[in-house]
KOLPAMI-895238 format. One record per residue: residue in one letter; x, y, z of N, C-alpha, C, O, CB in turn. Coordinates in pm, whole numbers, plus 50000, padded with zeros to 5 digits. Glycine has a CB too. Layout:
<atoms>
AXYZXYZXYZXYZXYZ ...
</atoms>
This chain:
<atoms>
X313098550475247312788544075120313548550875007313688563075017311268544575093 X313968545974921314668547374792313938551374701312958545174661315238536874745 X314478565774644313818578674575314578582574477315518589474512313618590774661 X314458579774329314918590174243314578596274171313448594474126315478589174196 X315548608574116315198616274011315988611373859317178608873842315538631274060 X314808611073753315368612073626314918624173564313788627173528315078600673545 X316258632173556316278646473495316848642473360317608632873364317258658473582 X316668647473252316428650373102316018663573049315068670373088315448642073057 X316768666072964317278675772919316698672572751317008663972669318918676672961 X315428687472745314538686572636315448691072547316038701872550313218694072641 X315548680672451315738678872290317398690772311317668700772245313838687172156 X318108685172410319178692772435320218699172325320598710672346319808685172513 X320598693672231321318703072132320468712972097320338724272144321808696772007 X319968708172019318628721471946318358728672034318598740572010317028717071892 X317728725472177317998742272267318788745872312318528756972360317468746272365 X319708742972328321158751372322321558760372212322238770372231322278742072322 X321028755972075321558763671940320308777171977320548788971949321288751971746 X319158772972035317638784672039318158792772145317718804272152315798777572092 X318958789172222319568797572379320518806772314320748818472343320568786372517 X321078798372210322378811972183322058814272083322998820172029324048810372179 X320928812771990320138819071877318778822971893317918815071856320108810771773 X318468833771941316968833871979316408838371851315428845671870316538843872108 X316638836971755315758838871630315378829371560314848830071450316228845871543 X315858812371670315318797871604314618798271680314308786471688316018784271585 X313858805071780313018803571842311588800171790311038807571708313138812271902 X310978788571838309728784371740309648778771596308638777371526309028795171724 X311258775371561311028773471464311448758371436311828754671547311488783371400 X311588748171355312448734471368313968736871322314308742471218311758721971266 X314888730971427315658731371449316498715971441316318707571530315448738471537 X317268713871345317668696871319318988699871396319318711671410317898689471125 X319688690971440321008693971443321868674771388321268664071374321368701771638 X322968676871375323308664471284324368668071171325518663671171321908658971211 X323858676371077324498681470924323838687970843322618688770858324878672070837 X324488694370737323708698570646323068691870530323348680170503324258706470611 X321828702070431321768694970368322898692970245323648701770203320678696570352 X322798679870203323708676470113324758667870158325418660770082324188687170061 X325018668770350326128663970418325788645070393325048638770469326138671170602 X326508638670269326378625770251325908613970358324988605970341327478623470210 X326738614970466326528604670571325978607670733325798600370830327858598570580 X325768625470704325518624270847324228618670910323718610270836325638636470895 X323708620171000322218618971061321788627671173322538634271246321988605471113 X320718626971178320058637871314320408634571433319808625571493318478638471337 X321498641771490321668642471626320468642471750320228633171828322368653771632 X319728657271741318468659171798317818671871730318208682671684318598660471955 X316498664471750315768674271675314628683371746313838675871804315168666771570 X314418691071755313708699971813312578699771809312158696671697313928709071790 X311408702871926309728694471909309288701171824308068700571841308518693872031 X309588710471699308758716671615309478708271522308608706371437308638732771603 X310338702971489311108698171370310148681571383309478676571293313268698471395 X310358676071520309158660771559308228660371476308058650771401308228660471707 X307298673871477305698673671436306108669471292305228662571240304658690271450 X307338671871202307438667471050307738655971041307938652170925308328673870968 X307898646171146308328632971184309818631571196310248620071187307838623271087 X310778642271217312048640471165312468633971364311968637771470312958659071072 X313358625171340313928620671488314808619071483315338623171380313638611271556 X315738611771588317218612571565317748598571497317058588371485318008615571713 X318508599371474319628585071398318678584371252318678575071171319588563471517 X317838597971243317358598171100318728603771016319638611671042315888608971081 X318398596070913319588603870793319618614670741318818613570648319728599070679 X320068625470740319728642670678318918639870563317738643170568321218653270620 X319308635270473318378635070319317208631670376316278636370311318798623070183 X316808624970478315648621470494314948629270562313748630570542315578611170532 X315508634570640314948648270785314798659570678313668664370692316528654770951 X315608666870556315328674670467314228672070399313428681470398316218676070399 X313768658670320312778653670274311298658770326310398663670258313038641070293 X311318655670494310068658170605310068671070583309108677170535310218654170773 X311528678170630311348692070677312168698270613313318700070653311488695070810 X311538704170461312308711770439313268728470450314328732770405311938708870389 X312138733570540312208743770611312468743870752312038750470846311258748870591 X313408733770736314128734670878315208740070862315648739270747314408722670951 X316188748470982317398754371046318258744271069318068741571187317168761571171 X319298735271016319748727770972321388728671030321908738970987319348728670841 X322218721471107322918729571185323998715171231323498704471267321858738771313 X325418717371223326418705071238326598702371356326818691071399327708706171185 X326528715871446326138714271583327538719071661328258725571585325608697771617 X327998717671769329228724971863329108719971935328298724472016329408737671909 X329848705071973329868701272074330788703572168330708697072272329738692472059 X331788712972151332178720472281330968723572348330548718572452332998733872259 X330458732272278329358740272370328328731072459327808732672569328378749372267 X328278718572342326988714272438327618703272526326848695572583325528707772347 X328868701872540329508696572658329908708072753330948705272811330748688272618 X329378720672789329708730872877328888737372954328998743773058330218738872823 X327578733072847326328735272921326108725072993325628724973106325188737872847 X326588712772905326358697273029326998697173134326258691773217326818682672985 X328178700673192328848704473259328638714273334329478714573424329558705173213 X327768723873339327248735973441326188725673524326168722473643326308752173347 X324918719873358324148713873431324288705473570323788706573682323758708273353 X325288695773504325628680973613326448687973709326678680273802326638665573538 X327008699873728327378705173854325748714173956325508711674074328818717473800 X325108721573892323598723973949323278713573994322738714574104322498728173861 X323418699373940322608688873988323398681174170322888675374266322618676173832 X324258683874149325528682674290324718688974433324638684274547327298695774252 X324168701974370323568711074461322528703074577322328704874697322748722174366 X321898691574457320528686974526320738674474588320078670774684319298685174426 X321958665474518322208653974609323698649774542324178650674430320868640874602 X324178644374676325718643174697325588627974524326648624974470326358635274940 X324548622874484325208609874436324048609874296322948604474288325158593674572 X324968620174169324378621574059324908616173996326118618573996324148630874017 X324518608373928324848594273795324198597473691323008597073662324298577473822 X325868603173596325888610273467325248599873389325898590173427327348614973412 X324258594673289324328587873175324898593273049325158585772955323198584273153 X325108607273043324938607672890324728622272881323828626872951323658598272822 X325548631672791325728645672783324098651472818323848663372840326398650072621 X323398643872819322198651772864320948644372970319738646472961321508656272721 X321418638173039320678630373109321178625473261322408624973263320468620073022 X320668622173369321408620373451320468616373608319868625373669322318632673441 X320468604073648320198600673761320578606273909321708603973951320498590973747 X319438615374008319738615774105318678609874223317468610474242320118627274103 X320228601874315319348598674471319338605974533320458609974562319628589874563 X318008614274609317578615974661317218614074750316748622374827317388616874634 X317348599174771316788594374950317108601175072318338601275081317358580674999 X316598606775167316528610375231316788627175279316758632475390316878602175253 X317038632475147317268644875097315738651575156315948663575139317618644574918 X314628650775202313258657575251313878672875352313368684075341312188643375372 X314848670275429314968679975560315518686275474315528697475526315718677175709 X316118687875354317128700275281315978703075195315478714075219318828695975186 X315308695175084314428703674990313118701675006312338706474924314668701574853 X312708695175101311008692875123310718678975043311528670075015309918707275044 X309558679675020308938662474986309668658674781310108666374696306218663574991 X309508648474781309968647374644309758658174487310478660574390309378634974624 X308358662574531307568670274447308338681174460308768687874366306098671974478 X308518683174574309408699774549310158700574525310618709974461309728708574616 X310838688874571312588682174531312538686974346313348694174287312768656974560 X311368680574293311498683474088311358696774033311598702673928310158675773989 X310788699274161310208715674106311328725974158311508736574099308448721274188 X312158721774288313588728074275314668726674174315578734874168314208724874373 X314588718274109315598711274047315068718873894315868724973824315558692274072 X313698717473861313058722873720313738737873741314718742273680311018722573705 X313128743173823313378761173831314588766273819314838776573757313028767973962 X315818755573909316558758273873317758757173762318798763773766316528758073935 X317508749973689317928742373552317398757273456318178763173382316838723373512 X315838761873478315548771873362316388784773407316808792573322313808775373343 X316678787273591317048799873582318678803273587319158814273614316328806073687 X319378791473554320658792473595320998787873453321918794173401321178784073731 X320568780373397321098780273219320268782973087320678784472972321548766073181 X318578783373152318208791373012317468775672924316778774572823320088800272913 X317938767273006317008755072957316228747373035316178749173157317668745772901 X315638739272979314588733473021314588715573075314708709072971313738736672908 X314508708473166314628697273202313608688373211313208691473323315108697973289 X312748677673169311698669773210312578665173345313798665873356311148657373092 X311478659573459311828652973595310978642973579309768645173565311638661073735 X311578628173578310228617373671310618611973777311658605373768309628603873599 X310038612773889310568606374017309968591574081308778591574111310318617274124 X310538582374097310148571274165311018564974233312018571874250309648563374097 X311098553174288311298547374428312658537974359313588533974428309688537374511 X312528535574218313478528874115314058534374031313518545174012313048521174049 X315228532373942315868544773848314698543973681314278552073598318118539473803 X314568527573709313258524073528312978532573548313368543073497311818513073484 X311708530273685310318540573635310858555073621310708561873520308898541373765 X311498558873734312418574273691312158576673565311458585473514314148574373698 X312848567373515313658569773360311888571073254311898576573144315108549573299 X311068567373291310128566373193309238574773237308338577773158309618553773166 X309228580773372308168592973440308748600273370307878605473300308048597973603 X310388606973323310478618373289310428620573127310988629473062311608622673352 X309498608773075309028612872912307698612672902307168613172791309528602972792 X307018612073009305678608473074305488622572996305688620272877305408605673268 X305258632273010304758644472983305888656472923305708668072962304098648373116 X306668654672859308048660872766307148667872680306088662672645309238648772672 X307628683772627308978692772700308548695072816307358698072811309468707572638 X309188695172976308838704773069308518699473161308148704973265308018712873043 X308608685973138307138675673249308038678573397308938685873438306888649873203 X307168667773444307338667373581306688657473633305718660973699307008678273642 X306898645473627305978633473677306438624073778307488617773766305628624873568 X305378622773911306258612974006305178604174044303978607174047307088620074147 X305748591874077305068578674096305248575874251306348572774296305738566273999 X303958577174342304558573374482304518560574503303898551374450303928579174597 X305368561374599305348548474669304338541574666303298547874689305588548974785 X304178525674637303378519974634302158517974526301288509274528303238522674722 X302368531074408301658534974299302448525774177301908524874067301698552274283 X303568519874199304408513974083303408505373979303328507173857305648503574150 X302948499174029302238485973918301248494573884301318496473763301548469073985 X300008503173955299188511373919299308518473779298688519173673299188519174013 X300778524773855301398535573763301708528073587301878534873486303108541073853 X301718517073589302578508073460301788505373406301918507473286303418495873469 X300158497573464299408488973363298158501773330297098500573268298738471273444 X298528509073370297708521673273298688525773124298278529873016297548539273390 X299798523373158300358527673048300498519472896300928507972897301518530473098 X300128525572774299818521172672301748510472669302738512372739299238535972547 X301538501272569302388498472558304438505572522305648504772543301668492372503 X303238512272453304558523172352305048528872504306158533572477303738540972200 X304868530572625305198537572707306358529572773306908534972868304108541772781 X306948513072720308038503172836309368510172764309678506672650307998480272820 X309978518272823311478515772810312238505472780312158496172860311948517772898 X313378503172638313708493972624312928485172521313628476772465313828490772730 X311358485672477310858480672377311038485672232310228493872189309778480272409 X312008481372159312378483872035311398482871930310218479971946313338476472009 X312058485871807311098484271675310138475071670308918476971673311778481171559 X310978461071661311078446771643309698442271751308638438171704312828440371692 X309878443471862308958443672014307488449971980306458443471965309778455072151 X307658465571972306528469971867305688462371849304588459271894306848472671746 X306928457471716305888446671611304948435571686303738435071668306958436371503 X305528428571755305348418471839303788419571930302778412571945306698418871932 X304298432671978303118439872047301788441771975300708438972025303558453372083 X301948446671859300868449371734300168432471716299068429171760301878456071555 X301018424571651300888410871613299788406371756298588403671751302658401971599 X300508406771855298868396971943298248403272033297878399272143299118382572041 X298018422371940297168426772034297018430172133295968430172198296698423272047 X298518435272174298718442072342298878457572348299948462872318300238436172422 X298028463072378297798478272360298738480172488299858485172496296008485172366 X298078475872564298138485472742299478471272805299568459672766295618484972890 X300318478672909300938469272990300178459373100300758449873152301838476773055 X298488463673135297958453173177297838442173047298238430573063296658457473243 X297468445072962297268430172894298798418972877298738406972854296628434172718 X300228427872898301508418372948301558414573070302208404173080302778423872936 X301028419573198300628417473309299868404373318300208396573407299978428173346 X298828400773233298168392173244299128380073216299148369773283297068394173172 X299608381773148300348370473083301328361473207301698367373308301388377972953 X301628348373184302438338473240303798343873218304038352873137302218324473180 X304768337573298306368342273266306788332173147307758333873073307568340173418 X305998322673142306218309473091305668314972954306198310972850305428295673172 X304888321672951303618325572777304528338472731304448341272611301198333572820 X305348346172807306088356972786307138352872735307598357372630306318364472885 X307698342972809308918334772741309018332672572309728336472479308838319672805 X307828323972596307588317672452307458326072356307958321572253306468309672439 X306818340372339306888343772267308018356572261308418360972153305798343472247 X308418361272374309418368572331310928370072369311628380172374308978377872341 X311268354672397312748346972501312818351072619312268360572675314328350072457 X313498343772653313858343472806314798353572845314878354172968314448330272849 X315568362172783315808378272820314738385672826314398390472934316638385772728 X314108387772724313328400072736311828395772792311198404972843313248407772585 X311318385172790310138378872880310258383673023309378388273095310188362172882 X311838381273053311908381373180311968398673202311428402673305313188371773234 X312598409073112312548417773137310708422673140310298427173247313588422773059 X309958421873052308538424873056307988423573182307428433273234307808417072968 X308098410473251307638406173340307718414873461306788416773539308098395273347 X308958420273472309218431373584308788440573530307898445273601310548434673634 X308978448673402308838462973387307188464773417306768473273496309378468373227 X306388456073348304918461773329304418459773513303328464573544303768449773186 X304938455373580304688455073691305358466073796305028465973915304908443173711 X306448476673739306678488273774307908485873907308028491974014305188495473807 X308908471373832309648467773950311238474273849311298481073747309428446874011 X312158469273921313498477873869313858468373784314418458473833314778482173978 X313568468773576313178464073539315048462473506315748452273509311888467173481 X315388475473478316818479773442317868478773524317508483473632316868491773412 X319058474873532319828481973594320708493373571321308493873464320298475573627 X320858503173664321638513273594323308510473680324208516873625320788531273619 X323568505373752324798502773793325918506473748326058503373630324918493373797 X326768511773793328088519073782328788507873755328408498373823328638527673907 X329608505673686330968493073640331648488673780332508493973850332518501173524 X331138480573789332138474973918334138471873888334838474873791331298456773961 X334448465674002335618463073960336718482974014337408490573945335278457273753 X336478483074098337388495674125336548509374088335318508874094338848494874027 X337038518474061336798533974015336308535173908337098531173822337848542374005 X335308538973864335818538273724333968549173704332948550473772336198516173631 X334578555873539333468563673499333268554173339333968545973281333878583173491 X331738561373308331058560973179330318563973159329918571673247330838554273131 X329418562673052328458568072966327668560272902328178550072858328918574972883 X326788561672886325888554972794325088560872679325668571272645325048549772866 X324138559072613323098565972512322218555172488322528544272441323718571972367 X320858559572532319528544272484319008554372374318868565972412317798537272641 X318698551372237318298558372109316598554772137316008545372191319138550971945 X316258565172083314668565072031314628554071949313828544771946314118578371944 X315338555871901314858545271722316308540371719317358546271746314288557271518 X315988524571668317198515271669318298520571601317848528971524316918502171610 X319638519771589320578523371498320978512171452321248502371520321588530971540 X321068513371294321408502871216322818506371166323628497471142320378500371107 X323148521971148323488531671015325038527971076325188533371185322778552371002 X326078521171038327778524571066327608536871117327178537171232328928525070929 X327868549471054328328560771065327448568771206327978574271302328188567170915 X326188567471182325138567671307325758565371435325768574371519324028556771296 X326448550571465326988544071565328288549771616328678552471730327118531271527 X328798550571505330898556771525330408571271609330878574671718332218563371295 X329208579971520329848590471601328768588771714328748600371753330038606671526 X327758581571800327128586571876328758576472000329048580672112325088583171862 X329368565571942330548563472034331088576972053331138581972165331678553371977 X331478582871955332708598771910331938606272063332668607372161332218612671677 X330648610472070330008615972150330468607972311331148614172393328498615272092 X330218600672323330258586772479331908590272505332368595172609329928561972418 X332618586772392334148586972485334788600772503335748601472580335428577672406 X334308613372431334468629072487333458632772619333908640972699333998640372352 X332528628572637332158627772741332658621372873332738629072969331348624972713 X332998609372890333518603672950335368606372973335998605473079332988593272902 X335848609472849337608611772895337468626572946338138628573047339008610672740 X336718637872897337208650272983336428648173120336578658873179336808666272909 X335628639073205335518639673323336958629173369337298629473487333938635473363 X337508622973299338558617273357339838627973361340518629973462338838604173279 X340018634173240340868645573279340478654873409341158653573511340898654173159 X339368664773406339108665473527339828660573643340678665973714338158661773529 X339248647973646339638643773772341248640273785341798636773889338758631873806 X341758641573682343398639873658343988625673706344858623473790344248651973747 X343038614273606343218601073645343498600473509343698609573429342098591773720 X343488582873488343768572273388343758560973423343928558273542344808572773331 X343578552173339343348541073304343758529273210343698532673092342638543173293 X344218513973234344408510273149342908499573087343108489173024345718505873178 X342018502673107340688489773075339518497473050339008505473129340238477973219 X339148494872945337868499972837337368493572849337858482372842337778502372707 X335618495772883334478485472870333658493572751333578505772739333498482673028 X333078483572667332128489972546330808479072641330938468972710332718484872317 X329688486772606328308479872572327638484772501327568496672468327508477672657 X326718470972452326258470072335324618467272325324498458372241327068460172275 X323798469572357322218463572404321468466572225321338476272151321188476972581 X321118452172221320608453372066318978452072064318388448272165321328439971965 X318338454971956317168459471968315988443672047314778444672065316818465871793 X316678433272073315608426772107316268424172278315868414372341315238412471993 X316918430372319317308435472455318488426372513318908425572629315988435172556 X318748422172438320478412172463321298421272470321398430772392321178401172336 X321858419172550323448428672601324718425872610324988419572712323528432672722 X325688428472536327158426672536328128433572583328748442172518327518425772441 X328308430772684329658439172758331248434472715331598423272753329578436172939 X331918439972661333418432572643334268448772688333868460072663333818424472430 X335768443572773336648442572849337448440972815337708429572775336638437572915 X338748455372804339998448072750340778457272830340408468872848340338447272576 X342098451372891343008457872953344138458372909344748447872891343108455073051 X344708470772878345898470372799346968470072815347058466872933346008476372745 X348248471472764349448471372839349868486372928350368487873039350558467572727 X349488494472842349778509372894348128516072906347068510672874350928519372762 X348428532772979347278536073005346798543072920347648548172847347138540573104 X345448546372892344848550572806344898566072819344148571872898343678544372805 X345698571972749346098581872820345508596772738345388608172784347718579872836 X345258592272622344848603672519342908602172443342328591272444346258601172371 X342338613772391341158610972395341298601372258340928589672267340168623872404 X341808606172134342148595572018342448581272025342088573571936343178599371959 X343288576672158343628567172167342578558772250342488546672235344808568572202 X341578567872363340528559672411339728556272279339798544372250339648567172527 X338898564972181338348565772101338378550772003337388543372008338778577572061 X339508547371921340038543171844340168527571937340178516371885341198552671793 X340238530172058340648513672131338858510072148338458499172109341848514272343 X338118517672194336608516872204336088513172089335208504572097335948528872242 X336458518071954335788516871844336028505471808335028501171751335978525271755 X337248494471810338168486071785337808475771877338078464171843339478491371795 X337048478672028336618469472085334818464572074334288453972107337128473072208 X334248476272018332888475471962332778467071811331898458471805332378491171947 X333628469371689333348461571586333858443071647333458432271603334298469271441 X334528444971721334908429471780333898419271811333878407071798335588430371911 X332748431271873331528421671932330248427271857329208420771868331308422872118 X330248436371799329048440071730328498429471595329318427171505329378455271678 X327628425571590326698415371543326488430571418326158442271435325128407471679 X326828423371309326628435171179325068431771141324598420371144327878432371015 X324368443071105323128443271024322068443471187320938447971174322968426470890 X322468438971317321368443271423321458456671476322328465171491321398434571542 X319638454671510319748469571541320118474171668319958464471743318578475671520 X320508483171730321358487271817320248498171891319628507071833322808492871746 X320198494472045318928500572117320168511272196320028523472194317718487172240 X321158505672252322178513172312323508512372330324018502772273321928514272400 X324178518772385325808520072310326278525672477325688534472539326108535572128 X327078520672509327898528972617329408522072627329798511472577327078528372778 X330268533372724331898529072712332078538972840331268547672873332988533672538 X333348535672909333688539273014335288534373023335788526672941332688534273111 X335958539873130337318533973188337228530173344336778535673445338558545373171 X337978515673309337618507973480339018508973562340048512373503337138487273471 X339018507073655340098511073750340938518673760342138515973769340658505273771 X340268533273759340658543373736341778546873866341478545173984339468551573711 X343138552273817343938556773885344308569373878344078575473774344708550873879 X345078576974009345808587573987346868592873860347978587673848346358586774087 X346548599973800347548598773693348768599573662349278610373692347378603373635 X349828587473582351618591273584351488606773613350528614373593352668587973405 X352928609373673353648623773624354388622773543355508618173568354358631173707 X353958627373399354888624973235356178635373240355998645273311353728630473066 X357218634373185358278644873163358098649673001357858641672911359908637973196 X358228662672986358298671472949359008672472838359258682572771358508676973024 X359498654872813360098660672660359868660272530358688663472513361028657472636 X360598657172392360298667572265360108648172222359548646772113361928683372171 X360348639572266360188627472205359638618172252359888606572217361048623372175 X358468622472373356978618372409356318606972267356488605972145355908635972424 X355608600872364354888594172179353788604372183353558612972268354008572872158 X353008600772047351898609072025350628608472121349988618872134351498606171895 X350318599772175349568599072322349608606372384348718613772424349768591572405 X351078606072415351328614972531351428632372495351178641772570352778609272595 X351818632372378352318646772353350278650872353349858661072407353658649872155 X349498642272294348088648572347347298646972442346138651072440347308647672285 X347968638972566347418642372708347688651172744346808657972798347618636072802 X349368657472735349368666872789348558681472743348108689672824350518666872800 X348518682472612347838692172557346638692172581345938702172567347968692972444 X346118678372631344098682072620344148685772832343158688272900342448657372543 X345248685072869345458684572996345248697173021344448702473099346618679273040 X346208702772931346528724072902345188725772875344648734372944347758732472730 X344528720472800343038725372769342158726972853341338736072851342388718472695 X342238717972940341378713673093341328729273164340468737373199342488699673222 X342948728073162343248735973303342878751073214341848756073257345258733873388 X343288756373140343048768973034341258773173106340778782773167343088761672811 X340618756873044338898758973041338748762873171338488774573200337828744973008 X338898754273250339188756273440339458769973445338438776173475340718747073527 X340408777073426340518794473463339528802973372338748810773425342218801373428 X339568801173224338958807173184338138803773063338518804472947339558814673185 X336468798573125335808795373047335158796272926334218789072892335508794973083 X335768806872847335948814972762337208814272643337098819772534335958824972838 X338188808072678339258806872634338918801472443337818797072408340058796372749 X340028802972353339188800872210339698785172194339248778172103339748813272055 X340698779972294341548766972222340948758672251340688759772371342928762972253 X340258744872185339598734072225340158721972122341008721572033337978737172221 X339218712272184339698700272087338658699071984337688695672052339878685472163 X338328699571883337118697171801337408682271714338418676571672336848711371693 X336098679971714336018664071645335328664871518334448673171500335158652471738 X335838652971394335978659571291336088644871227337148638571225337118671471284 X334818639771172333978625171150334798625870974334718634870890331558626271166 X335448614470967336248612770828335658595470806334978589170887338388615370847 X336128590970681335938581870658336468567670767335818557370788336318583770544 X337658571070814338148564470900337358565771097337508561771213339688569570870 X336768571771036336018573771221336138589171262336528598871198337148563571373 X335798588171350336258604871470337518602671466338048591671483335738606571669 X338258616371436339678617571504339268633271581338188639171567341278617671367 X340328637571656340608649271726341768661871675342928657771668340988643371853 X341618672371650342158684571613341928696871730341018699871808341498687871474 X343018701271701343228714271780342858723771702343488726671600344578717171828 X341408731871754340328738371679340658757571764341158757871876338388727771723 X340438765471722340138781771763338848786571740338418787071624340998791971684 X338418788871801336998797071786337118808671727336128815771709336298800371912 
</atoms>
């Protein structure tokens, strides 16, 4: 039978800044910008910074407002792409087939994994112990038979949890849960929920597919219909069509904000191009998706003439293929981008009149291999949010 783990990674920037600052320890911790920083917003916020109501894709003036005595911080995302990167290699340890979502999150199957780590339960509690004793942080686990429920066991009980749904417990497991508990139910839905009085997922349970319809369309009716019944409400599926990697991000709270959106993309395509460096591929075809707050989804596809060979140039073709299909003024539940038919990569020559692409593949290539010997090294790429979007610079520590 078909078993997974959804591992999550508590309020991951902010404990990374408490890991290599132990004097934010206990205290709220924003990460995002400073105060005064005009456009930024809260990346992630730390469960003592929560209790002031501050969350993420909040706007700084506003997270300062809640909390003014918060540790306030622009954040290093080298770093917290290095810890993600130790992590999602620990996670290799436990099963051959871990499916990255997102610098801090990540699906593993497990099926049939019992003769190496024992029953599922121990399977989370190997996986918890070792996440705290090999990096110093902390992981929620939810385990079930589907990647949804996964995905919603491991906020079941956050920071620290550990929650698994057995076999055959699925629908049990769902119509106990208050509404606020469906993955995928936005602001808007909420509302909806409030309006005719549906606390618990049994009272959507009760309902017709036909009475679900009507009031909340025939996408998301149909999605209700499965989730509150604890069936695979989601898909998490890898991009078909050849090789290919990506990323995603599902937000707490809808994103409306331009700038909000550009950089949590800025975040998705550095994630996604240094595992393609890694693997010393390329690509010529970018997929963006787009899932907006009343659960409609837009996938668009573009293949280019040449390969996408630099992180600026994935960046900038992603961003360029997202305002194409993005519906202005809706709210935005999730965001992901990837490269499809991923190949072995040209062998480029070496000379002084390369285009600019190329003269920064090869350099973020040197960076790879530098990081690869020595993880420590000061040269990186740092990203650096201007009016025009994310661009990329060659940064020293």
């Amino acid at each position: 039978m078909a078993c997974f783990v959804h591992a999550d990674l508590d309020a991951f920037y902010a404990a990374v800044e408490t890991l290599d600052h132990p004097e934010y320890h206990g205290k709220p911790v924003i990460v995002g910008g400073l105060p005064g920083d005009r456009r930024s917003v809260v990346a992630t916020a730390s469960y003592e910074a929560r209790v002031f109501g501050v969350h993420s894709a909040m706007p700084i003036a506003e997270a300062v407002k809640r909390c003014p005595q918060g540790i306030f911080l622009r954040g290093n995302m080298r770093r917290y792409q290095e810890k993600s990167r130790e992590i999602m290699a620990l996670f290799m340890d436990f099963s051959p087939e871990v499916q990255q979502l997102s610098i801090d999150e990540a699906f593993l199957d497990i099926s049939g994994m019992e003769g190496l780590f024992g029953p599922p339960e121990e399977q989370g509690r190997h996986i918890k112990r070792a996440v705290r004793e090999k990096t110093g942080l902390t992981v929620s686990v939810g385990i079930a038979s589907n990647k949804y429920l996964a995905k919603i066991a491991s906020g079941i009980s956050k920071p620290d949890g550990l929650c698994i749904i057995p076999p055959g417990g699925e629908a049990a497991f769902m119509t106990e849960q208050p509404v606020e508990k469906i993955w995928g139910a936005g602001k808007k839905t909420r509302e909806i929920f409030r309006k005719h009085g549906f606390k618990t997922c049994a009272d959507i349970a009760a309902l017709s597919p036909e009475t679900l319809t009507s009031i909340f369309g025939v996408s998301f009716g149909a999605f209700l219909y499965r989730a509150v019944r604890g069936e695979a409400a989601e898909s998490f599926d890898r991009e078909r069509g050849g090789h290919s990697m990506s990323a995603e991000r599902t937000f707490e709270y809808d994103l409306r904000d331009r700038f909000a959106m550009e950089s949590s993309l800025l975040e998705i395509c550095q994630t996604v191009f240094w595992r393609v460096l890694r693997g010393r591929l390329e690509s010529k075809t970018i997929s963006v998706k787009i899932r907006y707050d009343d659960f409609t989804t837009v996938i668009v596809r573009e293949t280019f003439p040449a390969g996408i060979t630099a992180l600026n140039d994935f960046y900038g073709k992603t961003l360029a293929l997202f305002y194409r299909k993005y519906e202005a003024g809706r709210g935005v539940r999730l965001l992901g981008a990837g490269l499809l038919n991923l190949e072995p990569a040209t062998a480029r020559q070496g000379d002084l009149f390369g285009t600019q692409n190329e003269k920064e593949r090869r350099l973020e290539e040197m960076i790879v291999e530098i990081n690869r010997k020595f993880p420590g090294a000061a040269l990186r790429r740092g990203a650096v949010m201007g009016e025009d979007g994310g661009r990329f610079g060659v940064r020293k520590e």
